[in-house]
VEXFI-728857 format. One record per residue (C-alpha): x, y, z. Coordinates in nm, 4 decimals. Each point is the difference from the previous one (the first is absolute). Layout:
<nodes>
<node u="X" v="Y" w="Z"/>
...
</nodes>
This chain:
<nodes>
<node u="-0.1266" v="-2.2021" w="-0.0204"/>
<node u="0.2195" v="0.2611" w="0.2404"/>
<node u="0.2796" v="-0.3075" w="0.0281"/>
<node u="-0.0287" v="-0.0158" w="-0.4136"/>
<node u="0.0582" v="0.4198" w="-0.0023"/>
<node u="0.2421" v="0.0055" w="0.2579"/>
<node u="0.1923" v="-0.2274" w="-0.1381"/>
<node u="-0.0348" v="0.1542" w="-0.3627"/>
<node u="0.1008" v="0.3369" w="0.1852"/>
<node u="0.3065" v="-0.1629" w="0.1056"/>
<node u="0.1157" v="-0.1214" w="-0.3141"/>
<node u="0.0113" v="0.3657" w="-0.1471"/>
<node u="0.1765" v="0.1249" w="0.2900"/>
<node u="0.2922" v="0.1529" w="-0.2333"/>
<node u="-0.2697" v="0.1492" w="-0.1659"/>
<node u="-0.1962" v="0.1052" w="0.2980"/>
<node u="0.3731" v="0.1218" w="0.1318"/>
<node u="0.0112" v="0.2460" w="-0.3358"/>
<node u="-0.3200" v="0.1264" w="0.0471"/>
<node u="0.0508" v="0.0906" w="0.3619"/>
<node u="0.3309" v="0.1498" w="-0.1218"/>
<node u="-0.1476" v="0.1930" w="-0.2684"/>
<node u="-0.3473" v="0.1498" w="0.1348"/>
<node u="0.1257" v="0.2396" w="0.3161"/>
<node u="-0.1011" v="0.3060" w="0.1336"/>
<node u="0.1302" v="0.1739" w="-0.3245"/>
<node u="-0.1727" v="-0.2053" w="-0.2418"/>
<node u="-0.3396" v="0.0818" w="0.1848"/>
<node u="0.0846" v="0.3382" w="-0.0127"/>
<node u="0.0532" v="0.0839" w="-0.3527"/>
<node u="-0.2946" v="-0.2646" w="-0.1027"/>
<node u="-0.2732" v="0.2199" w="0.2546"/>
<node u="0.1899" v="0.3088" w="-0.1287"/>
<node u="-0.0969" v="-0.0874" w="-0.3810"/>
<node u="-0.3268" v="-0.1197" w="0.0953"/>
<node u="-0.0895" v="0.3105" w="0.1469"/>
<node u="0.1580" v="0.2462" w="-0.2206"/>
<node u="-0.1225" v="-0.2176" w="-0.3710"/>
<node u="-0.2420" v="-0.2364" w="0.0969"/>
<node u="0.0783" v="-0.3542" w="-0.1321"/>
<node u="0.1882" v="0.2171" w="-0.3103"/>
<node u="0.3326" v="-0.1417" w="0.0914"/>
<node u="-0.0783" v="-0.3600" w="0.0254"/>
<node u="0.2023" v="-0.0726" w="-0.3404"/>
<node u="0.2608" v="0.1263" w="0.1943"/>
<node u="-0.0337" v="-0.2537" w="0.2524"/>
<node u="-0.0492" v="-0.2612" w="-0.2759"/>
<node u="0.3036" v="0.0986" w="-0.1866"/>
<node u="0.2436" v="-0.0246" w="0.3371"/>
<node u="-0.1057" v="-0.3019" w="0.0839"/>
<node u="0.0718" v="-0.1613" w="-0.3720"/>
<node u="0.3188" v="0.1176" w="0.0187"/>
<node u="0.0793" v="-0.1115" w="0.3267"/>
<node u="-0.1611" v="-0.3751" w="-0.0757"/>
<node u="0.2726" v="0.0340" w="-0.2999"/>
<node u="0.2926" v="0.1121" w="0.2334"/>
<node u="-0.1098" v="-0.2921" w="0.2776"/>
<node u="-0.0149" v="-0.2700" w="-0.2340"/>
<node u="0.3530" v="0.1232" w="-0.1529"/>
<node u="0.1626" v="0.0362" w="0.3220"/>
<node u="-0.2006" v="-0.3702" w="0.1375"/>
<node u="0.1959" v="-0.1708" w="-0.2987"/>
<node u="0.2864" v="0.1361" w="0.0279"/>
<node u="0.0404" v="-0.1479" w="0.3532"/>
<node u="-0.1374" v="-0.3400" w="-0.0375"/>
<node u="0.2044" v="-0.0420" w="-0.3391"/>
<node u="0.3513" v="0.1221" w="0.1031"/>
<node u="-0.0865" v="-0.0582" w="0.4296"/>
<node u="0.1392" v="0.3979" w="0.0614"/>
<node u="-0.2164" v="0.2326" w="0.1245"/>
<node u="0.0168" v="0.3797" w="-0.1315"/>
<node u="0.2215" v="0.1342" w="0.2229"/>
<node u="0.2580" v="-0.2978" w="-0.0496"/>
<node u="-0.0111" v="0.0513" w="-0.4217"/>
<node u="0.0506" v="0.3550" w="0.0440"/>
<node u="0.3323" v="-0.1104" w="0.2157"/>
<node u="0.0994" v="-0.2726" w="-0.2400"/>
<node u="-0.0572" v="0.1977" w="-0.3149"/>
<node u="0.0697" v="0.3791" w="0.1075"/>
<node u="0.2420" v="-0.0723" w="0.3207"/>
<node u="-0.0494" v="0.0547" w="0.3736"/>
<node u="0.0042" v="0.3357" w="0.0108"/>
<node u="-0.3527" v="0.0752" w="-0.2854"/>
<node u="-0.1309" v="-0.2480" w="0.2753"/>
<node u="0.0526" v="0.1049" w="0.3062"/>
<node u="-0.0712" v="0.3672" w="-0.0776"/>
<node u="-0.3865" v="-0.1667" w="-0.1380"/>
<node u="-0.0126" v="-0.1875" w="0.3101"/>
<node u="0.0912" v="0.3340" w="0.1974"/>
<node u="-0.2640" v="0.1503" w="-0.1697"/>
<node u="-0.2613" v="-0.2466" w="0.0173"/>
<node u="0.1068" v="-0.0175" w="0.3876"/>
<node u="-0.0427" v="0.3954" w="0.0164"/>
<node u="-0.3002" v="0.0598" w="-0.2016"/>
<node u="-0.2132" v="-0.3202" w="0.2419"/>
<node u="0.1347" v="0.1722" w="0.3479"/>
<node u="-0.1174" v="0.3550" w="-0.1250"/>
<node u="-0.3467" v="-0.1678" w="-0.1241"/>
<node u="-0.0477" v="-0.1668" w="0.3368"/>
<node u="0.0219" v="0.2762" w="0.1785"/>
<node u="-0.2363" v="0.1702" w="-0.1822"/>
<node u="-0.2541" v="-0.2798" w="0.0005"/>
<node u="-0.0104" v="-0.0129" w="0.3409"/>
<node u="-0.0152" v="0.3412" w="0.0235"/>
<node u="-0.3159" v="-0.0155" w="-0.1832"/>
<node u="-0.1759" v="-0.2874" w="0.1523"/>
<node u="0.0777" v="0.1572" w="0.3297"/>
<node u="-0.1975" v="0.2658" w="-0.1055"/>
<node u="-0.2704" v="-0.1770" w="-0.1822"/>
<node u="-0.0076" v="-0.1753" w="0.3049"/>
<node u="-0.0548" v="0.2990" w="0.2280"/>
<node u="-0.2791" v="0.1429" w="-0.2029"/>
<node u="-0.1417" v="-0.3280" w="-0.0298"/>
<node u="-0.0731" v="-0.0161" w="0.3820"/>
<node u="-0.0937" v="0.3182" w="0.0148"/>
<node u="-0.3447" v="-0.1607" w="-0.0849"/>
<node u="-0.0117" v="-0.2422" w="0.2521"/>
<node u="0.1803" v="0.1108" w="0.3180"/>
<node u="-0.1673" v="0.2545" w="0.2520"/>
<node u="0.1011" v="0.4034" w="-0.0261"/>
<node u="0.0429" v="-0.0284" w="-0.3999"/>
<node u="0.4096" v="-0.0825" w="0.0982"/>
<node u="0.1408" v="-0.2470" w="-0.1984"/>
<node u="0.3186" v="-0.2092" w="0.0903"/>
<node u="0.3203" v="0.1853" w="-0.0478"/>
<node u="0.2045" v="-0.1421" w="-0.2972"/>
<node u="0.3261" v="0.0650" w="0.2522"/>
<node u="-0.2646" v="-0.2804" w="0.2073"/>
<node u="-0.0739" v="-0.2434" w="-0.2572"/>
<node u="0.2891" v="-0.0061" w="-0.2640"/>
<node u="0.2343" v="-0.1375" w="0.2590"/>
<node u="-0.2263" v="-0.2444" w="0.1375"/>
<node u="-0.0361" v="-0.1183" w="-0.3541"/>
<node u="0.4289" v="0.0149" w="-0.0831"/>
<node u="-0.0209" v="-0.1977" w="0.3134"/>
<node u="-0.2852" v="-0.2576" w="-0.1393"/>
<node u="0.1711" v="-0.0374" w="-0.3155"/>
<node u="0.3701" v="-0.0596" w="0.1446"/>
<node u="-0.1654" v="-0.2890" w="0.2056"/>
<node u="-0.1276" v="-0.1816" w="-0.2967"/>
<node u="0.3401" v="-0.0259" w="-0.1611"/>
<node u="0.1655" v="-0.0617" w="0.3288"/>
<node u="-0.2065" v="-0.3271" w="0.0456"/>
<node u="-0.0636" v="-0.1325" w="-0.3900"/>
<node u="0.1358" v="-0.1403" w="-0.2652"/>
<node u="-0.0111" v="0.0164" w="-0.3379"/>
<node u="-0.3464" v="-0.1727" w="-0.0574"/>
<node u="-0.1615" v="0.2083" w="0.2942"/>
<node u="0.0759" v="0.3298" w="-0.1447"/>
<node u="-0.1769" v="-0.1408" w="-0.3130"/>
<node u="-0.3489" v="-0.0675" w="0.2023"/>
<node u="0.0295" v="0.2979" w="0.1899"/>
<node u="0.0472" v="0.2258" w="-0.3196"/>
<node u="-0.2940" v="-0.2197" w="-0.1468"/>
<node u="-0.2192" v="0.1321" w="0.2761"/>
<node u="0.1067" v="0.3422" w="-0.0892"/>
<node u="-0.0458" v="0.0087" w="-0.3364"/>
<node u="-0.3074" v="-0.1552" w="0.0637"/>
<node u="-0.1192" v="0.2154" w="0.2260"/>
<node u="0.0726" v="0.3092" w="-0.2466"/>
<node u="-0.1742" v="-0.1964" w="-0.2727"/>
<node u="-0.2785" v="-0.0169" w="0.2279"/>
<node u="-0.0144" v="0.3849" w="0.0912"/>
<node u="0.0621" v="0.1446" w="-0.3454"/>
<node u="-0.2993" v="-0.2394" w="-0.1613"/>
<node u="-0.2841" v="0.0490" w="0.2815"/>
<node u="0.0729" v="0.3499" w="-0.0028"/>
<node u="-0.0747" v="0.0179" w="-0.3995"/>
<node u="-0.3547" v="-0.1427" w="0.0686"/>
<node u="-0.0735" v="0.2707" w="0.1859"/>
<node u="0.1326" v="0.2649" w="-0.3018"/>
<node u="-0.0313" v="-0.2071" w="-0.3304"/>
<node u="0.0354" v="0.1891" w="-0.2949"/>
<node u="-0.2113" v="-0.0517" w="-0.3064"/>
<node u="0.1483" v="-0.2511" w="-0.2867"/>
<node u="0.0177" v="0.2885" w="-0.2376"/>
<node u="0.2032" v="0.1834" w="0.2103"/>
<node u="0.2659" v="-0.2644" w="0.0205"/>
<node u="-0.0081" v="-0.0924" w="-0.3700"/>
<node u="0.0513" v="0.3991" w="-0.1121"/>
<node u="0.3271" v="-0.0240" w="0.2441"/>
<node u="0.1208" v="-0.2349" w="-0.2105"/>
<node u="0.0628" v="0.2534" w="-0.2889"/>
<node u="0.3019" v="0.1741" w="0.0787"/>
<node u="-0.0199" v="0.3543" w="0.0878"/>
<node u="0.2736" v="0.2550" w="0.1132"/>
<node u="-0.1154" v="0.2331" w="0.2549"/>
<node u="0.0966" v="0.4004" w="-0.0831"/>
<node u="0.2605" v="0.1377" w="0.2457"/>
<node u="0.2978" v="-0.1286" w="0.1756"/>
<node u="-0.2202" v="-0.1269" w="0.2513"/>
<node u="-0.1498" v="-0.2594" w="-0.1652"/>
<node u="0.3069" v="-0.1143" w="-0.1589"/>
<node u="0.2088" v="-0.0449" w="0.2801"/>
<node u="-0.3136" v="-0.1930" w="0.1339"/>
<node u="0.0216" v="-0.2613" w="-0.2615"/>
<node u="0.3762" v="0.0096" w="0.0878"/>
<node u="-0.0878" v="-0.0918" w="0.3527"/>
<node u="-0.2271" v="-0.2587" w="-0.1409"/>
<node u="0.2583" v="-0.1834" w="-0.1926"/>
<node u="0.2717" v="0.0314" w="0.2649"/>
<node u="-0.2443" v="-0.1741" w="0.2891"/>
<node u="-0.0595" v="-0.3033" w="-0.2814"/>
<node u="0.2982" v="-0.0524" w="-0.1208"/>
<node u="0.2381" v="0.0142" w="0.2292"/>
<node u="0.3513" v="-0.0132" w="0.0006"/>
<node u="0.0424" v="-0.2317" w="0.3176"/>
<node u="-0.2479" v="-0.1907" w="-0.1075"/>
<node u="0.1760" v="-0.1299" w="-0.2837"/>
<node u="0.3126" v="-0.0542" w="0.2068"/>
<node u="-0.1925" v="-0.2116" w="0.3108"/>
<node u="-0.1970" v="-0.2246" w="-0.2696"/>
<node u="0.3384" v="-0.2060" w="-0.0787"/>
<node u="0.0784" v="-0.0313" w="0.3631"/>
<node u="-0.3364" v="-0.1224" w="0.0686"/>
<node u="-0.0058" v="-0.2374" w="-0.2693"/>
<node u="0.3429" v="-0.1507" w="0.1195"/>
<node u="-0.1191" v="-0.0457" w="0.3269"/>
<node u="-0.2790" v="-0.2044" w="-0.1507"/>
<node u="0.2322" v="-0.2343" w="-0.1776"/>
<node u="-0.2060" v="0.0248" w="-0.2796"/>
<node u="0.1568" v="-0.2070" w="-0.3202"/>
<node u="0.0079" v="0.0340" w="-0.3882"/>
<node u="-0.3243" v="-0.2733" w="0.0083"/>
<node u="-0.1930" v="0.2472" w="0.2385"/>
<node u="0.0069" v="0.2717" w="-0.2824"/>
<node u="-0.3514" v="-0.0025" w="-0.0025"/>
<node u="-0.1239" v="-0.0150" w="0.3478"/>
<node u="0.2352" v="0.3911" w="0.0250"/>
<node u="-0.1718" v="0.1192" w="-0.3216"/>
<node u="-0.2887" v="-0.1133" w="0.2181"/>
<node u="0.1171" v="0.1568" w="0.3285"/>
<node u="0.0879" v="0.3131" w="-0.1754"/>
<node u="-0.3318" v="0.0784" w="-0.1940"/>
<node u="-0.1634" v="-0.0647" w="0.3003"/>
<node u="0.1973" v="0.2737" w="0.1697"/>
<node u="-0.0429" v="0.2336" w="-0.3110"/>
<node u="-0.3696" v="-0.0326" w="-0.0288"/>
<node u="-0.0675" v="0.0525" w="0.3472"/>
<node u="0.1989" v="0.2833" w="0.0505"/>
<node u="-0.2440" v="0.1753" w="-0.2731"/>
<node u="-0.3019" v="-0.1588" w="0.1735"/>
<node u="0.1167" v="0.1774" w="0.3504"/>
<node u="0.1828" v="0.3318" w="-0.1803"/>
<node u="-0.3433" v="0.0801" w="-0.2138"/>
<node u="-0.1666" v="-0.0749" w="0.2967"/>
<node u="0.0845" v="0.2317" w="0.1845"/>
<node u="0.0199" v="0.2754" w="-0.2729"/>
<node u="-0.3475" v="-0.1269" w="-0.0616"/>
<node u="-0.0863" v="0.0779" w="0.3644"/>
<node u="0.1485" v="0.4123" w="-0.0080"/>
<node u="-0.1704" v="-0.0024" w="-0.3207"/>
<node u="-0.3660" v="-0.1022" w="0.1376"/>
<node u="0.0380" v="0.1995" w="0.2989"/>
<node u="0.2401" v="0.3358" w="-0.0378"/>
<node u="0.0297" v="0.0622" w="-0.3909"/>
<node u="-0.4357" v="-0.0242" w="-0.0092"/>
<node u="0.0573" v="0.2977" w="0.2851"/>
<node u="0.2440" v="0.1935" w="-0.1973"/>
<node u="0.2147" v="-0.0723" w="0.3249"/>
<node u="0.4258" v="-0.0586" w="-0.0570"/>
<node u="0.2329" v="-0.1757" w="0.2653"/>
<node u="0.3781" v="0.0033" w="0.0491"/>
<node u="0.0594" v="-0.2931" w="0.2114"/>
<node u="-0.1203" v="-0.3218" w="0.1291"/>
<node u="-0.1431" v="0.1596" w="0.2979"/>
<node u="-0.2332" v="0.2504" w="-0.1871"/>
<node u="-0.1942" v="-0.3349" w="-0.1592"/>
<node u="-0.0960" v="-0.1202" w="0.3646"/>
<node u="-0.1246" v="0.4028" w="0.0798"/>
<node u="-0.2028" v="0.0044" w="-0.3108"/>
<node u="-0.2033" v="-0.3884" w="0.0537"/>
<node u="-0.1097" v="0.1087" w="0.3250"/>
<node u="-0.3514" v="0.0865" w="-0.1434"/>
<node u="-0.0356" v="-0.3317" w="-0.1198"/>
<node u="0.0027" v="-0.1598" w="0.3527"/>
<node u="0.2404" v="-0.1181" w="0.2680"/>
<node u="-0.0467" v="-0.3322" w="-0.1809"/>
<node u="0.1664" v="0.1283" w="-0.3346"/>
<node u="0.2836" v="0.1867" w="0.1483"/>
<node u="0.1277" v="-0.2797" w="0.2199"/>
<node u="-0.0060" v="-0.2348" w="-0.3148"/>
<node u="0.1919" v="0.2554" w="-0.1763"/>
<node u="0.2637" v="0.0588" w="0.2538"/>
<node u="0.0053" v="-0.4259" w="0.0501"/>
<node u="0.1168" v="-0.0173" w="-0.3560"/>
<node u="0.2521" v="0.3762" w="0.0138"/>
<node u="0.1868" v="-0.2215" w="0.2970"/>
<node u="0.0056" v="-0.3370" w="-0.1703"/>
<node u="0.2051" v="0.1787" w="-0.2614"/>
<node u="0.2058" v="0.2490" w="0.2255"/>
<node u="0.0918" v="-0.3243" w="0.2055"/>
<node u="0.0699" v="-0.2594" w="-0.2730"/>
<node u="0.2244" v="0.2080" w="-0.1680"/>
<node u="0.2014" v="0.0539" w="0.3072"/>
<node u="-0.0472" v="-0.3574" w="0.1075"/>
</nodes>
């Protein structure tokens, strides 16, 4: 039964790759943030983003197997070197910039985290633990190829799955709840707004659509494997609403029934602390699945 899964697992590893990529640090931000602030009231949101971005995936997954060009080398064939290499400068740009923020955030997550568990209420120092992680991660590409970075982001991806999901048992909101956030409301003041903003920007993302192609080349995938990618890529898709409402599902249950807001990715670990040790070190399991898929 494991073999069966892990081999199943394997097999949507360009999927599993996408929806490392696409659920960070940022993405579990703005999902607790709208969980806390409306409830489950912005779940169309979540709905909507991900429908769109099925719609871009599949375009962009076609596109390569039919013509065998990823994004980046249409844009140079069609539009010339230069329209290319500035996207691939900014691409490039934007991913060093979000890396260093990730870590920045797991290393704090991470220091709060231990706060719980280590003697004197001191946690480990993110200028402590981000490097020995830069360090862990540079190792892993150092030694593998290809195929290992695929099972090694499996385990990641799995192990955010894992974290986002066990810690909704503990704060499951009612089925009402989630069907009334699936009528689309727009939240009074800027606030709210540029919330849905953030929303749509951590689902369908930019880079995203540019690393699908190169994925899918790597695979070798041909015109008769059409509809194991529509496969691969609704798999992605659905999951990535699974794990995103999960975790809005989660601020929801816990901060938005206290009237309580956060800011960042940090504040959600603070505020499960009354639910047990137990809850909090699921939560933060899952927070550096993301952070460290999407850098992986």
């Amino acid at each position: 039964m494991l073999k069966k899964l892990w081999l199943f697992l394997l097999s949507m590893a360009p999927g599993l790759f996408l929806l490392g990529y696409n659920i960070g640090t940022g993405s579990v931000t703005s999902m607790a943030s709208a969980g806390a602030d409306y409830g489950m009231g912005l779940f169309w949101t979540l709905i909507i983003s991900a429908l769109f971005t099925y719609v871009m995936i599949v375009a962009v997954t076609r596109l390569t197997i039919a013509s065998g060009d990823t994004l980046l080398t249409g844009m140079r064939k069609i539009w010339g070197q230069p329209v290319a290499l500035a996207a691939c400068i900014m691409l490039v740009g934007s991913d060093i910039f979000g890396m260093m923020g990730v870590m920045g955030i797991i290393g704090d997550v991470l220091q709060e985290w231990t706060k719980q568990w280590l003697p004197g209420g001191v946690g480990i120092a993110p200028i402590v633990s981000i490097p020995i992680l830069m360090i862990a991660l540079g190792m892993l590409f150092w030694v593998g190829k290809h195929s290992f970075f695929e099972k090694i982001l499996v385990v990641m991806v799995v192990s955010m799955a894992a974290g986002f999901l066990i810690s909704l048992i503990f704060t499951v909101p009612s089925p009402g709840e989630i069907v009334k956030g699936l009528v689309p409301m727009i939240p009074e003041g800027a606030g709210g707004k540029m919330l849905i903003g953030g929303m749509v920007g951590t689902t369908l993302c930019a880079a995203v659509i540019a690393v699908r192609p190169i994925l899918v080349s790597e695979a070798g995938w041909k015109p008769s494997q059409m509809k194991e990618a529509g496969k691969d890529t609704l798999f992605s898709v659905v999951m990535m609403v699974v794990l995103s409402g999960a975790v809005m599902a989660c601020a929801a249950g816990t901060l938005h029934a206290r009237g309580l807001h956060i800011t960042k990715a940090i504040d959600m670990v603070a505020t499960l602390e009354p639910l047990g040790k137990m809850a909090t070190s699921v939560f933060v399991f899952g927070i550096l699945g993301a952070g460290l898929s999407s850098v992986f």
